[in-house]
C-alpha positions as CSV (number, residue, x, y, z in Angstrom):
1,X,0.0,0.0,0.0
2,X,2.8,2.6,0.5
3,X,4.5,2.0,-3.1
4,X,0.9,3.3,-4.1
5,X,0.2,6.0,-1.3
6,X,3.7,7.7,-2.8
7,X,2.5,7.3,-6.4
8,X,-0.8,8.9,-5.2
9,X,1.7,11.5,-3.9
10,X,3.5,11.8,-7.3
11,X,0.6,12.8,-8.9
12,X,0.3,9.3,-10.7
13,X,-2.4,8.0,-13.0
14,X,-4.9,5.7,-11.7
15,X,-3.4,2.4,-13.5
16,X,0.1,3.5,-12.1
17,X,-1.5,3.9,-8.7
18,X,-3.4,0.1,-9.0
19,X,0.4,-1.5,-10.6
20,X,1.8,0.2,-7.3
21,X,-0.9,-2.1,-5.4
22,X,0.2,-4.7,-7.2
23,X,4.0,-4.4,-8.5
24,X,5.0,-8.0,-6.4
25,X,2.0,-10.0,-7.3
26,X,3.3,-11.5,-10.0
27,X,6.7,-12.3,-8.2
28,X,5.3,-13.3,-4.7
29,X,1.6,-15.5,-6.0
30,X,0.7,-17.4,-8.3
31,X,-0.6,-15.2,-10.4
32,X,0.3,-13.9,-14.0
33,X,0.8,-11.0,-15.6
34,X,-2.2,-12.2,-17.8
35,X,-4.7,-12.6,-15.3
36,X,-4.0,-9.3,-13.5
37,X,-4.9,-7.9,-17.1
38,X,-8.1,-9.6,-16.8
39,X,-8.9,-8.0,-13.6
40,X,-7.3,-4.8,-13.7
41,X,-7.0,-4.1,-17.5
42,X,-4.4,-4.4,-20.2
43,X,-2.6,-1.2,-19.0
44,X,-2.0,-1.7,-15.4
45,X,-0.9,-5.6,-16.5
46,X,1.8,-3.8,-18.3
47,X,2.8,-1.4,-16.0
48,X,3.2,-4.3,-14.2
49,X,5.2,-6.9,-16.5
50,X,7.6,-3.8,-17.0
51,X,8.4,-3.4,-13.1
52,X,8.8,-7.0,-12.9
53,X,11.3,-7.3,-16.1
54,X,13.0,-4.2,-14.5
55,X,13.3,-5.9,-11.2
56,X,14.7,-8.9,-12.7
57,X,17.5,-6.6,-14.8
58,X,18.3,-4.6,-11.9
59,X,18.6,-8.1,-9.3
60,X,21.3,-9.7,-12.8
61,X,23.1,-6.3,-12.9
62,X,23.4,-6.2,-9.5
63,X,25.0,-9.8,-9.3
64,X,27.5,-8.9,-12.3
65,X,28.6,-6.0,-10.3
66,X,29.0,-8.0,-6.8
67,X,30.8,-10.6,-9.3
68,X,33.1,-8.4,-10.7
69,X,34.0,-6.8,-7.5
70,X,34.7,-9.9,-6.4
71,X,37.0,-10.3,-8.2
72,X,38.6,-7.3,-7.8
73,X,39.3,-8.4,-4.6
74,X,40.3,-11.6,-5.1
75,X,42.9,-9.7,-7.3
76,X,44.3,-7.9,-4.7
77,X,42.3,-4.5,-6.0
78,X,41.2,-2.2,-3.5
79,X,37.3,-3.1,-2.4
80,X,35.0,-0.5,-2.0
81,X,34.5,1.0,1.3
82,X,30.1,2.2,2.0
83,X,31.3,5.4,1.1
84,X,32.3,4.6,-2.4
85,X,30.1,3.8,-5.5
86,X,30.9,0.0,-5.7
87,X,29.6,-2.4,-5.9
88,X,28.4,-0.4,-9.0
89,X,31.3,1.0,-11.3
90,X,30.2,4.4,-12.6
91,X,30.1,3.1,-15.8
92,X,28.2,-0.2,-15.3
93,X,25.3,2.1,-13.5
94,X,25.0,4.7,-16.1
95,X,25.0,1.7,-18.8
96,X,22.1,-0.5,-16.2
97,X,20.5,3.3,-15.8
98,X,20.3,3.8,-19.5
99,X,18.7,0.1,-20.6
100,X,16.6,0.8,-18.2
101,X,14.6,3.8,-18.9
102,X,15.1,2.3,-22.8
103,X,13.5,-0.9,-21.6
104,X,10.8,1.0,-19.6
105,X,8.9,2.7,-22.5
106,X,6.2,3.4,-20.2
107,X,7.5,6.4,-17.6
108,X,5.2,4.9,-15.2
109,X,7.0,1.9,-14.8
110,X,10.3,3.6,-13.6
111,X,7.8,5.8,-11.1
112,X,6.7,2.3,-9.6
113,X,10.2,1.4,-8.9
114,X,11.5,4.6,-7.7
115,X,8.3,4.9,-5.3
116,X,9.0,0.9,-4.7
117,X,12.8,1.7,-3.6
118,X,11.4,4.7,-1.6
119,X,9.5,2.6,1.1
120,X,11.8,0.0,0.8
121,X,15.0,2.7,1.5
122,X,12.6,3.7,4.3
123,X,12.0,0.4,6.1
124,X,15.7,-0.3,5.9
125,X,16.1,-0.4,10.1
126,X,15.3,-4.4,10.5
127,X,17.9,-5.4,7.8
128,X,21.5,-6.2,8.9
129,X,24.1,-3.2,8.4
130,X,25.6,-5.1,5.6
131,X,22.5,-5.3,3.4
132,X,21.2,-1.8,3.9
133,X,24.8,-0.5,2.9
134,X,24.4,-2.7,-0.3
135,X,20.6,-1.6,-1.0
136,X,22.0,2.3,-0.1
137,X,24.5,2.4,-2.5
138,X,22.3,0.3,-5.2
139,X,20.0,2.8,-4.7
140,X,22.9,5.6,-4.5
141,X,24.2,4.0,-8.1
142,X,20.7,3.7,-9.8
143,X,17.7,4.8,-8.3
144,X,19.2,8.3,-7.1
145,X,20.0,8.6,-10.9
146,X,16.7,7.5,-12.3
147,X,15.1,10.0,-10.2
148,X,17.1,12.9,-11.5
149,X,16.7,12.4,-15.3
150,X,12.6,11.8,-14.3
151,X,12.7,15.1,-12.4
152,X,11.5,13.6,-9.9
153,X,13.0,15.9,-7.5
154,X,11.1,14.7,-4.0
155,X,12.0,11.4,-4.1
156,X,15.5,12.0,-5.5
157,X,16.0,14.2,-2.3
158,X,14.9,11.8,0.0
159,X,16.5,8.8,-1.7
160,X,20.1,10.8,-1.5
161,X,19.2,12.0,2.7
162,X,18.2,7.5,3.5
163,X,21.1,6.6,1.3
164,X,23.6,9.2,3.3
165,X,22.0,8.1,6.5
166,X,22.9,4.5,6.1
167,X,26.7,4.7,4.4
168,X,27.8,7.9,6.0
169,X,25.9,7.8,9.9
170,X,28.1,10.0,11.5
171,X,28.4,12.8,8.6
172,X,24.3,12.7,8.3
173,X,24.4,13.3,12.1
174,X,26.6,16.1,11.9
175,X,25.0,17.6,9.4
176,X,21.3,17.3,10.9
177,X,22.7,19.1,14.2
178,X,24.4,22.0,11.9
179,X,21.5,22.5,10.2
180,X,19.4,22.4,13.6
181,X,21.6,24.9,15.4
182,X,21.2,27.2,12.0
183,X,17.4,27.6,12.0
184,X,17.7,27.5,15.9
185,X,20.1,30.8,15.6
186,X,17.6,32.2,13.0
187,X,14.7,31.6,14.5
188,X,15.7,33.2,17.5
189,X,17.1,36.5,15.2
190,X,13.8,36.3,13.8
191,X,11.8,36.4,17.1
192,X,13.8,38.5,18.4
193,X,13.6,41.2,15.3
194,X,9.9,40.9,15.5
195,X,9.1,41.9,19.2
196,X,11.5,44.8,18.3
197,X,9.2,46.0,15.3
């Protein structure tokens, strides 16, 4: 229900809102692709096939990049600390970024994953710290990305802030209190300048 509360948030058609409803059916039941058309309609099947392809491309990329990092290690190459962009090279994201909005012909199918990524980026707390590093800088790699070139500029915020929370803790804190003693500082200016007027 959230992947489609934020897609009702985005401003997204009805048949986006119902594939956000129904994005893992076909991954998690029995259910096809097909009879979800016969329910729901031809579009919102779509919508749906195309987040389920997506997922699928995303879940082989993202093995070919732990792979190849792997192996990089195994090497002797330096690994990538959370702070870094592995385990997706630059260049392997912006090539998994760009086949997948060419894949995804229908925009809406990119806003189901984005809003998908959102609650899951958001729910991160009862993973271990190992797997929310690797879904933050998956997200950091792709998602943030995707978001951008949508204009989607909401989510893109919020996806950056999680993924910043999760591979750089003590950096989010500090900025959070810096920013917290700033409006502190000028709110007080400011109630101060107003009882003076």
């Amino acid at each position: 229900v959230a992947v489609a509360a934020e897609l009702g948030r985005l401003r997204a058609d009805r048949a986006a809102v119902l594939a956000g409803l129904l994005h893992d059916t076909v991954e998690d039941t029995p259910l096809t692709v097909e009879d979800l058309g016969a329910v729901f309609g031809a579009e919102v099947a779509e919508i749906v096939r195309g987040d389920t392809k997506v997922s699928k491309l995303i879940e082989r990329g993202a093995t070919r990049a732990a792979v190849t990092a792997a192996r990089g290690l195994a090497a002797g190459a330096r690994g990538a600390r959370d702070d870094e962009e592995g385990p997706f090279p630059d260049e392997a994201a912006e090539n998994l970024r760009c086949l997948l909005l060419a894949m995804a012909r229908d925009r809406r199918v990119v806003l189901v994953k984005l809003a998908d990524r959102l609650h899951n980026m958001r729910t991160l707390g009862a993973m271990p710290a190992h797997k929310q590093a690797r879904i933050a800088r998956e997200t950091r790699a792709i998602y943030v990305p995707l978001a951008h070139r949508l204009g989607v500029w909401g989510v893109k915020a919020e996806l950056e802030d999680l993924c910043f929370g999760v591979l750089q803790p003590a950096e989010r804190a500090a900025v959070a209190r810096a920013t917290e003693r700033f409006f502190e500082g000028t709110f007080e200016e400011l109630g101060g300048a107003g009882s003076r007027a």
